[in-house]
Steps between C-alpha positions, in 0.01 A plus 500: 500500500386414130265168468583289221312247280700181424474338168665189366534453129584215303691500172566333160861556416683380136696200605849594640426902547384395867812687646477795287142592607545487837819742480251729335228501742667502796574885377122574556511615841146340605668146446562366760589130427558278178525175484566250234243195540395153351230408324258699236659838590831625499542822767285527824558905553343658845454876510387752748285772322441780751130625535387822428167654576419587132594190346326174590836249587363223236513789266828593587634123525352459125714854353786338639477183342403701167753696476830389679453144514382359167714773292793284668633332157467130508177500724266306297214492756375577842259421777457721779374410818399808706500407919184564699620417827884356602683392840820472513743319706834634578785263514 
């Protein structure tokens, strides 16, 4: 069963593209969630990058970011948040 690292990234969006973004990264398959928010940032995205033996998973986290997320058009900034430890409650 792969282990994955969880990240959660925070993005700058140009006013009223909010929408658009999201219908763009939800086509990267390690998103998981987005989620328009209030307040200084515009998108709360989580993502699952797998682990690998080879590749540290900050490392691989920080690729992702690089190259699928902020290449979205209309992303003006992030903040990525990578998970150490998480519990999570089923509803």
């Amino acid at each position: 069963m792969p282990v994955y690292q969880r990240a959660f990234v925070l993005l700058k969006v140009t006013p009223g593209h909010e929408e658009e973004v999201i219908d763009e990264l939800m086509k990267v398959p390690e998103i998981v969630e987005t989620h328009i928010v209030p307040g200084d940032w515009d998108i709360l995205v989580v993502l699952n990058a797998q682990k690998e033996v080879l590749v540290p998973s900050d490392e691989k986290v920080y690729r992702l970011v690089m190259s699928k997320i902020q290449k979205v058009k209309h992303i003006e900034d992030t903040n990525t948040m990578v998970s150490q430890f998480s519990r999570i409650k089923k509803v």
